[in-house]
Structures are given as C-alpha cells and as structure tokens.
C-alpha positions in Angstrom: 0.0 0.0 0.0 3.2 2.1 0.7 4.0 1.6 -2.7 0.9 2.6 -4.3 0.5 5.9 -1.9 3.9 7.0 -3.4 3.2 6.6 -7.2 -0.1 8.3 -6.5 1.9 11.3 -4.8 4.7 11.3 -7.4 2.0 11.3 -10.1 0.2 14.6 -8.9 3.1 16.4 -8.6 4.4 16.1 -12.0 2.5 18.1 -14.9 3.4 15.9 -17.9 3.2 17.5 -20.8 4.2 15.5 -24.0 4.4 18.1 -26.9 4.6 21.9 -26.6 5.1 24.6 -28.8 7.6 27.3 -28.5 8.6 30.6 -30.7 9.7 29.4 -34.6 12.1 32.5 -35.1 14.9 33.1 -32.6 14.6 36.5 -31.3 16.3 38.6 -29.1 13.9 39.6 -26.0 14.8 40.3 -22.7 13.2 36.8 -21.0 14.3 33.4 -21.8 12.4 31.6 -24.6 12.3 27.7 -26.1 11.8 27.4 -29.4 10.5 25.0 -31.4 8.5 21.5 -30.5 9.5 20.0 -27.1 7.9 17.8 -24.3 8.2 19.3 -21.1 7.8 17.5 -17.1 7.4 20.3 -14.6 8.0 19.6 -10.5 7.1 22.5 -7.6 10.6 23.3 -8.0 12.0 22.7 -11.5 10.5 22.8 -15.2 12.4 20.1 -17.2 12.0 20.2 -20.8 13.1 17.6 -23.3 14.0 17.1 -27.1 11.7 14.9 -29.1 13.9 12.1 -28.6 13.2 12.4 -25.1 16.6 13.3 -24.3 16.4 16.1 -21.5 17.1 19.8 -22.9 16.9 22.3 -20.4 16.5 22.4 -16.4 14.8 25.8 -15.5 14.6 26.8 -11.6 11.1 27.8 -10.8 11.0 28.3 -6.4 13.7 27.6 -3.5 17.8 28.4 -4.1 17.8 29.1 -7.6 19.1 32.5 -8.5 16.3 33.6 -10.9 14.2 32.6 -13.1 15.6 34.0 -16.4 18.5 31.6 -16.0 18.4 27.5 -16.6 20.7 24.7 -18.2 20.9 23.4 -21.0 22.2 19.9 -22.4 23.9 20.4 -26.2 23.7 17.2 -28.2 27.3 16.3 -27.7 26.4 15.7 -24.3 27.5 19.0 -23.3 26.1 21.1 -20.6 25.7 25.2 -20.4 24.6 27.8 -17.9 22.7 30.5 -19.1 22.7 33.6 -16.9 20.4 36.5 -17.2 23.6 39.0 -16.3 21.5 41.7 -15.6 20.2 41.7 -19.1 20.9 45.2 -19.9 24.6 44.0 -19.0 24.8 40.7 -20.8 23.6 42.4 -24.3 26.0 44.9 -23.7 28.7 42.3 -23.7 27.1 39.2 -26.0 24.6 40.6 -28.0 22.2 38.4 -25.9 20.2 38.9 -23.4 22.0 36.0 -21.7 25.7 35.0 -21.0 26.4 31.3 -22.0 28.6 29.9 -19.3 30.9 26.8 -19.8 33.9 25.7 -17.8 36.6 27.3 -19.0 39.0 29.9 -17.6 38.5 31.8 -20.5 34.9 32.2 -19.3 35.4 32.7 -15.8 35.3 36.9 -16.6 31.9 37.1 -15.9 32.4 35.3 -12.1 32.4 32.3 -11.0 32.3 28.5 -12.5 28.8 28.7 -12.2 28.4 24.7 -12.1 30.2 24.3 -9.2 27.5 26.8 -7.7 25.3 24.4 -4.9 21.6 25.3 -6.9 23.0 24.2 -9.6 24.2 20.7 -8.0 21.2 20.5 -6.8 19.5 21.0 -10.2 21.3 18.0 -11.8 20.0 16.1 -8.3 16.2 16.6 -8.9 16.7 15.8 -12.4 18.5 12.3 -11.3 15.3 12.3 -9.2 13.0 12.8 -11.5 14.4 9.7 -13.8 13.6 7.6 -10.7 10.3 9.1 -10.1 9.3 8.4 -13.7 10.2 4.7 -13.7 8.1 4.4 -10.9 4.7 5.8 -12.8 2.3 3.3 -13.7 2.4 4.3 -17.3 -1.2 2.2 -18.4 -2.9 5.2 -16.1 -1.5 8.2 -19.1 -3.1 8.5 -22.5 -1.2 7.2 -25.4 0.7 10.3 -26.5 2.1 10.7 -22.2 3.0 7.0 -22.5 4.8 7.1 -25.7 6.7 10.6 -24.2 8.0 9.0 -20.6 8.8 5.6 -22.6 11.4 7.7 -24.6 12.6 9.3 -21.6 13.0 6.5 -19.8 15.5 5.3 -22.0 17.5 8.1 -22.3 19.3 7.5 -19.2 22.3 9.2 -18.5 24.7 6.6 -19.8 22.9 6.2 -23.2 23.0 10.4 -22.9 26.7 10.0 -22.9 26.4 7.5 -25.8 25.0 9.6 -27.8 27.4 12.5 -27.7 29.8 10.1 -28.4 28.2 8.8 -31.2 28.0 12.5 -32.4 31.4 12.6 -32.3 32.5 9.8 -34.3 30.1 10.6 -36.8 31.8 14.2 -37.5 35.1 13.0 -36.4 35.8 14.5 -33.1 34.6 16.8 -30.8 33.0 20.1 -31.2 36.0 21.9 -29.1 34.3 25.4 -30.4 31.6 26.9 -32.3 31.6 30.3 -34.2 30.4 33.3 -32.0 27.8 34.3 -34.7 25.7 31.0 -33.3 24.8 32.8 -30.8 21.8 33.9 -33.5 20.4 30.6 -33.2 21.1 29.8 -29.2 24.2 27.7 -30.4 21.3 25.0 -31.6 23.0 23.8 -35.2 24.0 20.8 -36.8 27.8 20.3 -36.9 29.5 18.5 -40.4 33.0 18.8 -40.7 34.4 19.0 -44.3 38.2 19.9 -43.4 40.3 18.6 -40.5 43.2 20.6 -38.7 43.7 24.8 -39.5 46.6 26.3 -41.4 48.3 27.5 -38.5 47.8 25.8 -35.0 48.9 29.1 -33.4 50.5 28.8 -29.8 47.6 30.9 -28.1 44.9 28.8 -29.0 43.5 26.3 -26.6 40.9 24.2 -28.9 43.4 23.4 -32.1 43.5 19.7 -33.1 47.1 20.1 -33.9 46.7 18.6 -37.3 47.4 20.1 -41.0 44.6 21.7 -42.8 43.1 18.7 -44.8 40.1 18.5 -47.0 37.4 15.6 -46.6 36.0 14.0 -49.6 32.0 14.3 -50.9 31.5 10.6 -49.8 32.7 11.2 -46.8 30.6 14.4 -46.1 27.3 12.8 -47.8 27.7 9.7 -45.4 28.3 12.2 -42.5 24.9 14.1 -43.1 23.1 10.4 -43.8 24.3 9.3 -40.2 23.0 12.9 -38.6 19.8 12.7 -40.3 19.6 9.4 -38.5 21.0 10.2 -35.1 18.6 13.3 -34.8 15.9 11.7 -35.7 12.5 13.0 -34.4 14.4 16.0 -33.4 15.5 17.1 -36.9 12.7 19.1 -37.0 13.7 21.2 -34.3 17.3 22.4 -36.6 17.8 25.2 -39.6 21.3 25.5 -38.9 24.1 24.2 -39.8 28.3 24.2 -38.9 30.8 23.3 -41.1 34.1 22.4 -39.2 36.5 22.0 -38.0 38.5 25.1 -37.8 38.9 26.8 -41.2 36.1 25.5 -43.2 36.6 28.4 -45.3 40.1 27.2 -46.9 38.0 24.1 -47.9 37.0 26.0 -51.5 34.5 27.0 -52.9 33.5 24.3 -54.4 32.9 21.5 -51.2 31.9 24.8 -49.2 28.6 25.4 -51.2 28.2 21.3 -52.1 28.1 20.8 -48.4 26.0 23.4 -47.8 23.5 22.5 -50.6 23.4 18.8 -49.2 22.6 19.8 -45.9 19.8 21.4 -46.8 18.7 18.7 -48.7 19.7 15.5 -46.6 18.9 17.3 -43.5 15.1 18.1 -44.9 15.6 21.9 -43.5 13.0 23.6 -45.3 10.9 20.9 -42.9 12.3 22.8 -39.9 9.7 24.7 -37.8 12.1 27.2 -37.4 12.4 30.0 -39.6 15.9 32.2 -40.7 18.1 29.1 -41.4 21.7 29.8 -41.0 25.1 28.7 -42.1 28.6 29.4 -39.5 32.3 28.3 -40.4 35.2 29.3 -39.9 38.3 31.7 -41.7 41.2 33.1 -41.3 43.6 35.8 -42.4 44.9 33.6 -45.7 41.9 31.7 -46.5 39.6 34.8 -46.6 42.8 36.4 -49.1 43.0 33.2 -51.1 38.7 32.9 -51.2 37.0 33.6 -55.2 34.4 36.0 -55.7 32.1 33.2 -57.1 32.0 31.7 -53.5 30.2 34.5 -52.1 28.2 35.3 -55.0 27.1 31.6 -54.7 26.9 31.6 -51.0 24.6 35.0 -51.3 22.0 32.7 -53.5 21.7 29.8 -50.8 18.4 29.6 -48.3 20.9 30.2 -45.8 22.2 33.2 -44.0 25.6 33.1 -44.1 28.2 33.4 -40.9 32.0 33.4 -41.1 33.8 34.5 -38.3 37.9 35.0 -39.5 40.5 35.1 -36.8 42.3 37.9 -37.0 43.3 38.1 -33.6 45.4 41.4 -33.6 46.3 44.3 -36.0 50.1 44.6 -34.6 53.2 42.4 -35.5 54.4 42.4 -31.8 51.4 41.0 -30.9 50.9 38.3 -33.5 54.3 37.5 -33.0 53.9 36.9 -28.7 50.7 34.4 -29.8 52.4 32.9 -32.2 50.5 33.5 -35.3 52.8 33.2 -38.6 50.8 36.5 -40.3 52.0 39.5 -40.4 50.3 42.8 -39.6 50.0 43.8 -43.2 47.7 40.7 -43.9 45.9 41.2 -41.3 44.9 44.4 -42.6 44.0 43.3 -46.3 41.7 40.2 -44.7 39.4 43.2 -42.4 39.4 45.3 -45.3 38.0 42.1 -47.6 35.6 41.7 -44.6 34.5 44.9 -45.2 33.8 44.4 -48.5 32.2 41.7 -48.8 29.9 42.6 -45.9 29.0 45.6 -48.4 28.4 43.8 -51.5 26.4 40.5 -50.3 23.4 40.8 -48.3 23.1 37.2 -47.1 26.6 37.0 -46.2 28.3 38.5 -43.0 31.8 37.9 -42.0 33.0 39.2 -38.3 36.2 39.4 -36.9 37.8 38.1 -33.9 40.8 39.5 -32.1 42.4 38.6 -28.7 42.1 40.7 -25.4 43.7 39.6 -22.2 46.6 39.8 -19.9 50.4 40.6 -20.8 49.7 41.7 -24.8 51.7 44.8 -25.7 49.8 48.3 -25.4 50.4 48.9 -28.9 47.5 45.6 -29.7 43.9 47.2 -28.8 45.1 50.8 -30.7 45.8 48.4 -33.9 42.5 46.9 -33.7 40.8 50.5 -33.5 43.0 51.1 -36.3 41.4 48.4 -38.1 37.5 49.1 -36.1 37.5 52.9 -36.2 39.8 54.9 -38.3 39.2 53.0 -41.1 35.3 53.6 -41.1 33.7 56.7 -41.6 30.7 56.2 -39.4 28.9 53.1 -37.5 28.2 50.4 -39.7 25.9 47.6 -37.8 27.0 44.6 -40.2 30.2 42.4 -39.6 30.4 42.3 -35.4 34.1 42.6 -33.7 34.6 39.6 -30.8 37.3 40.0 -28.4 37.9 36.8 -27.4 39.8 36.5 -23.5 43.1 34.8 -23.6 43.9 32.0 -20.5 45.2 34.8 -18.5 42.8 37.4 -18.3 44.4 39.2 -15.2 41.9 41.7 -13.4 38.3 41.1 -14.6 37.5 44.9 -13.7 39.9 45.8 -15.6 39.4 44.0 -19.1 35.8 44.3 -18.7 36.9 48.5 -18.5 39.3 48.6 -21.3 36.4 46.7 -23.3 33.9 49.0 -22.7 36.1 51.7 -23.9 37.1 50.2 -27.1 33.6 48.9 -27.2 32.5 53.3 -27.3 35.3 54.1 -30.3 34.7 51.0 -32.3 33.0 51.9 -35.3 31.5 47.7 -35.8 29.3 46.0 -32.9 31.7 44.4 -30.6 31.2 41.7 -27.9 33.4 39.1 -25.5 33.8 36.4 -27.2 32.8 32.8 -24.9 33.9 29.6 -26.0 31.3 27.3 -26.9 31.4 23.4 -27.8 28.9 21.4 -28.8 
C-alpha cells in the first residue's frame, strides 16, 4: 500500500506535458524563450523540458535556491552542458549581444564570475533531475493517454549513460569533438548541426587552446554525404527542431568554394531543412587571415543565393606584428589588414553573407595591440556600420576582470562595428 501511496503522490506532482510549442524564429527579447517542439515534465521546484527524442534539454529553476528565473541549463547534443545567466540583461547584451551570458567551464569564461556549475543550486538541479528519472520509472504508465505514454517511454530510456552515448556517437560521426563553435551562433542559441568538411587549421597558433594540432586537410563528398546520412539518423525525431548548420573543424573556409557550397546544398537537402519549424536558417564556419585572401568571388556570389544566411567569423586576432608574434601567429600585420578590409567588402556587396572578426584581449599583450584593432574598427570607417560584429575573445590569462571588462567598454564606445566578448562554446 506504501507503494501505491507514493506513485499516486509522485504522479500529482508532476505536470506531464508530452508536446509543446515554442517561438519558430529566434529573437532577441529580454526573457528566456524555447523554441520550437518539445515535451516538457514540470515539478514544484523545477520545469524540465526535453527534445523529441526524449533526451532532457533544459532544467529551469522555478521556487527555493535558484538564483532567478531567467536563468536555466541546457544539455547540447554532444552531451554538453551550459549555464545561461540573465547577467542583468541590460549588462549581458552589452557584452554578448544576448540577453543572456552562456557559461561553460573554461578559464576563458570565468570573466563574468564564477564557474557557475560548481554553484550548490545548480548541483542541486542535476539532483532533482537524477530524481526525477527515478520518479518516472516508478509511474504506472497504463494510467496516461497514449501520446504521455509514448513521451515517458522515450525518456525513460534516455538514461544518462545512453546520454553520454549519444554524444559520443556524435562525435564519431563528424570525427571528433566540437572543441568550439563560431560566435555568430549565438543567432540561433548555439542550436546547429555540426559537419566537418576539413580537418586541422593552417596554422595551429601557440595561443589557442581548442586546435586539433593537425594540418589543414580537405574531406572527400562521400565522406561528407555519409556524414549528413548518419546525422539525419541520429537526430531523428528531433531534426525538426534544426535550420542551422556548422561546417568544421577550424577553417572551413580554406576548404574552397566548391565543397563549401556542395556541403551546404546537401545539408539542406539531406537534413530536410525547409521541414524545420524554425524559420531564418543559417550557415557558420570558420576563416582566417589567408583563406579569406586566397577565397573567389564566385564563392560569395554563390553563397549569397543559398536559403541560408551566411556566418564566417575570420581570426584575425590582432592588427600589430608584436602582438601576432607573442601568440604565435605566422601573419603578419600587413595581412591582417588586407583580410578586415576584404571583410568589409564583402559585408558591403552580399546581403546574405556576413563575416565578423575576432581579435584577442587579455593579460600581458603589448599596449600597442587594442590601438591596432581600433585602427582596423575605427579609423578606417567613416561612421557606425551595424553589419560584420568585432569579438574580443579572452586569452587564459585574463588578469583583473574589472579591468578587461573596462578597457572593453572603452574600445567597445570608439569601435566603429558591434563588438562583444567572445565565450567559447562546444557542442
């Protein structure tokens, strides 16, 4: 009887909702939104919303220890987990873009406070959703209509070790992990499709913290075809839910024209994205200072035509050869300066296609680096021009937070682009 008394008290407490409805167009508001088709299981104390795979999505604090409720966690389908904060809203937009600040464990990210998963709510959130699990084994599912059944049976076997499967699976399918997405996915709350149709960068610089290591190398059509037949698969019911896509890894633009837009085009295709109930489908990769100089006119004027908006983020990471030469980029100044200024010129000619710019800020970096990116930002432009964002993206040691944050508002005034920090993201 025990028993029975507990299932009945579990089952009143959770509002099971199998299929919602969010917003179809990502929008930047000053509350927290979820877009597209999701299930959701709320508690007294948390809202827990999953993908239609029944995988779980987002945890969102709703009474007790949790800081607000503009904030929440969310699961990436690598396996990955994030911390949105509200930052004040009027502050995070001023440093993002978003009304939001996208927290991972890095010390790159640790400028805006705090590793905010070692925070005791947020324990405690992964807790009640490890309880949850266990209360909704113990439902007697015969008691819930079909489409409830059929919603908590596909939950019920996304435990967390076939969770952790799965991103791994993710992995293999691409051919590693994710280390970092573009910052222009912020546009689309980091939710795209990853394909990789080049391996390694060009340079392998001895800043950067998420290189592979490996020479720049082209994949084959095959190998990208089989790639988007495998991701069709391991989204599944969840497809629907995606109008985005990454190419990686790291300088997807040195791939060519030619397996740039053929990738592209078969996404869209295999991937069925005009299906998607999202609208403004987008595209991201990566450049840098030689692949944007080496790029043809015809890629652009064919990337312009696509159903995609199109994203490349090049970096540039300073305008000044002592600089470049401390992070151990082998550029030089000067070609620095011809890649912003084709930036700026293709920004102008194609309406569909955007590149931004990202440049280093953090401790120890001559004083003559930020003036060579206002060089670059400001004296080179006549007025404000809203297309082709600048992200300063915080080296391992950032030194005083105050201080960087400071200096970044100040360039952030005289800049003559929009310009934001920069937060790594995986996937």
């Amino acid at each position: 009887m025990a028993t029975e008394t507990t299932k009945t008290r579990n089952t009143a407490k959770l509002k099971i909702i199998p299929e919602k409805y969010g917003a179809t167009e990502y929008l930047k508001i000053s509350c927290p939104l979820r877009y597209g088709i999701y299930g959701e299981i709320s508690t007294p104390s948390y809202i827990f919303g999953f993908n239609r795979n029944g995988e779980i999505k987002t945890i969102q604090g709703r009474a007790g220890d949790w800081l607000t409720s503009a904030e929440w966690l969310k699961r990436t389908a690598g396996d990955d987990w994030q911390y949105f904060s509200a930052g004040g809203y009027a502050g995070a937009f001023n440093y993002t873009g978003e009304y939001y600040i996208p927290l991972l464990p890095y010390q790159t990210n640790s400028i805006f406070g705090q590793n905010a998963f070692k925070r005791d709510e947020v324990r405690e959130a992964f807790a009640a959703w490890r309880r949850l699990q266990k209360e909704v084994e113990e439902l007697e599912l015969p008691d819930f209509s079909p489409d409830k059944q059929r919603f908590l049976k596909r939950i019920l076997k996304m435990t967390p070790e076939k969770l952790r499967q799965r991103g791994e699976l993710l992995h293999r399918i691409i051919g590693g992990m994710v280390t970092v997405l573009p910052p222009d996915t912020r546009h689309v709350e980091y939710d795209v499709i990853p394909v990789t149709i080049a391996d390694g960068c060009l340079y392998n610089c001895g800043f950067c913290r998420v290189k592979t290591g490996l020479g720049f190398s082209v994949r084959t059509r095959e190998a990208v075809v089989k790639q988007l037949n495998e991701l069709g698969e391991f989204y599944g019911r969840d497809l629907i839910n995606y109008n985005s896509v990454f190419l990686g890894q790291h300088d997807a633009l040195h791939a060519g024209r030619d397996m740039i837009c053929y990738a592209a085009e078969k996404a869209w295709q295999v991937l069925e994205m005009e299906k998607s109930v999202m609208k403004g489908p987008c595209l991201f990769f990566f450049g840098s200072v030689d692949s944007i100089l080496a790029a043809e006119e015809s890629l652009f004027e064919t990337l312009n035509t696509l159903p995609f908006s199109t994203y490349i983020n090049l970096g540039l990471e300073s305008g000044d050869n002592k600089t470049l030469s401390i992070l151990g980029k082998p550029v030089s100044a000067k070609k620095v300066d011809r890649a912003f200024d084709r930036m700026l010129e293709i920004n102008r000619k194609y309406e569909n296609v955007e590149i931004t710019a990202n440049f280093v800020i953090g401790k120890g970096l001559p004083e003559s680096h930020l003036p060579s990116i206002l060089e670059l930002t400001r004296n080179r432009l006549s007025r404000f021009y809203p297309k082709g964002a600048v992200y300063l993206s915080p080296l391992e040691e950032i030194g005083d937070k105050n201080r960087l944050l400071t200096r970044f508002n100040e360039f952030k005034t005289l800049c003559h682009l929009p310009a934001y920090i920069y937060l790594i993201q995986r996937l």
